[in-house]
C-alpha positions, 0 to 999 in steps of 0.5 A: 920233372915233377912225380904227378902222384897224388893220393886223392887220385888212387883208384880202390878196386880191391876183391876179396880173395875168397871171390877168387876161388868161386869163379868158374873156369881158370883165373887171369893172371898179369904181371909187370917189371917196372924200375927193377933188375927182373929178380922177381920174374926170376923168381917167378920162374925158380918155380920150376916143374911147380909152374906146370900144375899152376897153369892148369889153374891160372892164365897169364895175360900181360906178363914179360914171359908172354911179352903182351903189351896191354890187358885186354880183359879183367884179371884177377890178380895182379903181380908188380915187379919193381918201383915207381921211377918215370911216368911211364912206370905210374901210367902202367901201374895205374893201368894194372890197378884198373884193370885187376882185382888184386894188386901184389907187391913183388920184392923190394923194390915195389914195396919199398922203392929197393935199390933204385929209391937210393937216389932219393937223398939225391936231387934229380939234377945231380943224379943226372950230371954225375951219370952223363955229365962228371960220369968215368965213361964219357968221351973227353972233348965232346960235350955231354949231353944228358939225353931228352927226347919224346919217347924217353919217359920222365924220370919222376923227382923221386922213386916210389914204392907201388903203394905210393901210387896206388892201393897194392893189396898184398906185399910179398917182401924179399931181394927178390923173394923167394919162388916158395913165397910167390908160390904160398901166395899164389896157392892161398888166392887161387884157393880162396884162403886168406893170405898167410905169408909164414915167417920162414918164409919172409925172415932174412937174417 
Protein backbone atom coordinates (compact mmCIF):
# COMPACT_ATOMS: atom_id res chain seq x y z
CA UNK A 1 0.00 0.00 0.00
CA UNK A 2 1.77 2.96 -1.06
CA UNK A 3 0.11 7.04 -1.23
CA UNK A 4 1.19 7.30 -5.03
CA UNK A 5 1.56 11.19 -4.18
CA UNK A 6 4.23 13.01 -5.72
CA UNK A 7 4.55 16.94 -6.10
CA UNK A 8 5.83 17.12 -9.69
CA UNK A 9 2.35 15.61 -10.55
CA UNK A 10 0.20 18.30 -8.97
CA UNK A 11 -1.89 20.26 -11.71
CA UNK A 12 -2.13 24.15 -11.16
CA UNK A 13 -5.32 25.77 -12.64
CA UNK A 14 -5.91 28.40 -10.20
CA UNK A 15 -8.19 31.68 -11.30
CA UNK A 16 -8.16 34.85 -10.12
CA UNK A 17 -11.22 35.34 -8.05
CA UNK A 18 -11.74 38.97 -9.51
CA UNK A 19 -12.76 36.51 -13.03
CA UNK A 20 -15.31 35.18 -10.81
CA UNK A 21 -17.49 38.08 -10.27
CA UNK A 22 -17.18 38.88 -14.41
CA UNK A 23 -19.08 35.78 -15.71
CA UNK A 24 -22.17 36.09 -17.13
CA UNK A 25 -25.37 34.23 -15.51
CA UNK A 26 -24.74 31.96 -12.06
CA UNK A 27 -21.41 30.31 -10.93
CA UNK A 28 -20.95 26.68 -10.58
CA UNK A 29 -20.46 25.19 -7.62
CA UNK A 30 -18.84 21.45 -6.42
CA UNK A 31 -18.31 20.03 -3.31
CA UNK A 32 -16.90 16.78 -1.78
CA UNK A 33 -16.42 14.94 1.68
CA UNK A 34 -13.38 12.96 1.43
CA UNK A 35 -11.98 11.14 4.84
CA UNK A 36 -14.15 13.51 7.22
CA UNK A 37 -17.21 13.01 9.66
CA UNK A 38 -19.62 15.57 7.32
CA UNK A 39 -19.06 18.29 9.91
CA UNK A 40 -18.13 20.70 7.03
CA UNK A 41 -21.43 19.78 4.97
CA UNK A 42 -23.14 20.48 8.33
CA UNK A 43 -21.79 23.58 8.48
CA UNK A 44 -22.67 24.31 4.86
CA UNK A 45 -26.29 23.71 5.80
CA UNK A 46 -26.00 25.88 9.25
CA UNK A 47 -26.62 28.54 6.78
CA UNK A 48 -29.99 28.22 7.07
CA UNK A 49 -32.55 30.87 5.26
CA UNK A 50 -28.91 32.57 4.02
CA UNK A 51 -28.68 29.40 1.68
CA UNK A 52 -31.71 31.01 -0.28
CA UNK A 53 -30.40 34.40 -1.66
CA UNK A 54 -27.10 32.27 -2.19
CA UNK A 55 -28.71 30.11 -5.14
CA UNK A 56 -29.76 32.80 -6.99
CA UNK A 57 -26.12 33.41 -7.37
CA UNK A 58 -24.41 29.86 -7.32
CA UNK A 59 -25.06 26.43 -8.83
CA UNK A 60 -24.31 23.50 -7.24
CA UNK A 61 -23.00 20.65 -9.07
CA UNK A 62 -21.50 17.62 -7.49
CA UNK A 63 -22.25 18.00 -4.01
CA UNK A 64 -23.44 15.24 -1.29
CA UNK A 65 -26.79 17.50 -1.17
CA UNK A 66 -27.31 16.72 -4.87
CA UNK A 67 -25.90 13.29 -4.37
CA UNK A 68 -24.37 13.79 -8.22
CA UNK A 69 -21.36 11.41 -8.78
CA UNK A 70 -19.20 13.17 -11.59
CA UNK A 71 -18.52 17.12 -12.71
CA UNK A 72 -19.90 17.13 -16.13
CA UNK A 73 -19.08 20.62 -16.68
CA UNK A 74 -16.32 23.26 -15.35
CA UNK A 75 -17.00 24.95 -12.39
CA UNK A 76 -15.89 27.84 -10.65
CA UNK A 77 -15.19 26.86 -7.50
CA UNK A 78 -14.45 24.08 -5.74
CA UNK A 79 -15.30 22.94 -1.87
CA UNK A 80 -13.20 19.96 -0.07
CA UNK A 81 -14.48 18.42 2.86
CA UNK A 82 -11.92 16.03 4.65
CA UNK A 83 -8.23 14.49 4.07
CA UNK A 84 -6.58 12.17 1.89
CA UNK A 85 -6.80 8.39 3.16
CA UNK A 86 -7.30 5.97 0.42
CA UNK A 87 -6.61 6.23 -3.46
CA UNK A 88 -9.95 6.84 -4.12
CA UNK A 89 -10.14 9.99 -2.00
CA UNK A 90 -6.50 11.26 -4.61
CA UNK A 91 -8.42 10.09 -7.74
CA UNK A 92 -11.50 12.39 -6.63
CA UNK A 93 -9.66 15.23 -5.53
CA UNK A 94 -7.47 15.30 -8.63
CA UNK A 95 -10.88 15.06 -10.54
CA UNK A 96 -12.10 18.18 -8.50
CA UNK A 97 -8.32 20.16 -9.26
CA UNK A 98 -9.27 19.49 -12.94
CA UNK A 99 -12.24 20.15 -13.20
CA UNK A 100 -12.43 23.66 -10.96
CA UNK A 101 -10.92 27.14 -10.86
CA UNK A 102 -10.67 27.44 -7.36
CA UNK A 103 -10.16 24.70 -4.96
CA UNK A 104 -10.92 25.34 -0.91
CA UNK A 105 -9.72 23.79 1.84
CA UNK A 106 -12.77 23.00 4.26
CA UNK A 107 -12.16 22.23 8.21
CA UNK A 108 -9.51 20.34 9.66
CA UNK A 109 -9.17 17.65 8.01
CA UNK A 110 -8.62 18.82 4.47
CA UNK A 111 -6.36 21.33 5.73
CA UNK A 112 -4.20 19.50 8.05
CA UNK A 113 -5.24 15.92 8.04
CA UNK A 114 -7.62 16.51 11.25
CA UNK A 115 -8.49 13.61 13.20
CA UNK A 116 -7.89 10.89 10.68
CA UNK A 117 -4.02 12.12 10.29
CA UNK A 118 -3.61 10.61 14.15
CA UNK A 119 -3.03 7.20 12.80
CA UNK A 120 0.21 8.55 11.04
CA UNK A 121 2.55 7.89 14.11
CA UNK A 122 1.16 4.62 13.57
CA UNK A 123 2.13 2.11 10.67
CA UNK A 124 -0.63 0.91 8.62
CA UNK A 125 0.17 -2.63 9.68
CA UNK A 126 -0.80 -1.94 13.12
CA UNK A 127 -3.61 0.55 12.68
CA UNK A 128 -5.35 -2.58 10.78
CA UNK A 129 -4.40 -5.56 13.20
CA UNK A 130 -5.51 -3.39 16.36
CA UNK A 131 -8.86 -2.42 14.31
CA UNK A 132 -10.03 -6.29 12.84
CA UNK A 133 -7.66 -8.25 14.37
CA UNK A 134 -6.78 -7.45 18.70
CA UNK A 135 -10.26 -5.31 18.17
CA UNK A 136 -13.04 -5.79 21.67
CA UNK A 137 -15.75 -6.45 19.13
CA UNK A 138 -14.26 -9.31 17.16
CA UNK A 139 -16.09 -12.84 17.36
CA UNK A 140 -13.98 -15.23 19.90
CA UNK A 141 -13.06 -18.65 17.88
CA UNK A 142 -13.43 -17.10 14.31
CA UNK A 143 -10.52 -16.18 12.66
CA UNK A 144 -10.00 -12.47 11.76
CA UNK A 145 -9.92 -11.55 8.60
CA UNK A 146 -8.82 -7.66 7.81
CA UNK A 147 -10.89 -7.10 4.75
CA UNK A 148 -9.40 -7.02 0.94
CA UNK A 149 -11.59 -7.08 -1.95
CA UNK A 150 -11.53 -5.02 -5.25
CA UNK A 151 -14.15 -2.46 -4.73
CA UNK A 152 -12.74 -1.56 -1.07
CA UNK A 153 -10.28 1.52 -2.09
CA UNK A 154 -6.54 1.32 -0.66
CA UNK A 155 -5.96 2.66 2.19
CA UNK A 156 -2.83 5.22 1.69
CA UNK A 157 0.39 4.68 4.42
CA UNK A 158 -0.53 8.04 5.71
CA UNK A 159 -3.35 10.75 5.87
CA UNK A 160 -3.00 13.68 3.87
CA UNK A 161 -3.97 17.42 4.09
CA UNK A 162 -5.79 18.26 0.31
CA UNK A 163 -2.58 20.76 -0.29
CA UNK A 164 -0.61 17.34 -0.38
CA UNK A 165 -1.80 16.47 -3.24
CA UNK A 166 -3.01 19.13 -5.11
CA UNK A 167 -2.81 22.96 -5.05
CA UNK A 168 -5.71 24.16 -2.79
CA UNK A 169 -6.20 27.74 -3.08
CA UNK A 170 -7.81 28.78 0.05
CA UNK A 171 -8.05 27.35 3.37
CA UNK A 172 -10.94 27.92 5.61
CA UNK A 173 -9.68 26.67 9.09
CA UNK A 174 -11.94 25.24 12.09
CA UNK A 175 -13.80 21.68 13.51
CA UNK A 176 -15.73 22.21 11.37
CA UNK A 177 -15.74 25.80 10.60
CA UNK A 178 -18.39 27.92 11.01
CA UNK A 179 -21.53 28.68 8.31
CA UNK A 180 -20.62 32.47 9.01
CA UNK A 181 -16.91 31.54 7.77
CA UNK A 182 -17.97 29.61 4.65
CA UNK A 183 -20.33 32.33 4.05
CA UNK A 184 -17.47 35.53 4.45
CA UNK A 185 -15.83 33.27 1.92
CA UNK A 186 -18.14 32.54 -0.39
CA UNK A 187 -19.57 36.32 -0.68
CA UNK A 188 -15.98 37.70 -1.02
CA UNK A 189 -15.35 34.97 -4.41
CA UNK A 190 -18.98 35.31 -5.81
CA UNK A 191 -18.24 39.39 -5.55
CA UNK A 192 -15.08 39.17 -7.05
CA UNK A 193 -13.02 40.61 -3.75
CA UNK A 194 -9.98 39.27 -2.31
CA UNK A 195 -10.55 36.62 0.28
CA UNK A 196 -10.37 38.35 3.88
CA UNK A 197 -11.38 35.49 6.16
CA UNK A 198 -11.71 38.10 9.81
CA UNK A 199 -10.13 36.83 12.73
CA UNK A 200 -13.32 36.42 14.74
CA UNK A 201 -14.07 34.39 12.57
CA UNK A 202 -10.92 31.74 12.45
CA UNK A 203 -9.75 32.24 16.25
CA UNK A 204 -10.90 29.36 18.64
CA UNK A 205 -9.69 29.75 22.07
Amino acid sequence: MTDEVRSDELPTTPMDPALLANRDGKIDVAMISLCGCWGCTLSFLDMDERILPLLTKVTIHRSSLTDIKRITQRCALGFIEGGVANEDNIETLRHFRDKCDVLISVGACAVWGGVPAMRNVFELKDCLSEAYVNSPTAVPGAEPIIPSHPDIPRLTTKVHPCHEVVKMDYFIPGCPPSADAIVAVLDDLIHGRPVALPRSLIHYD
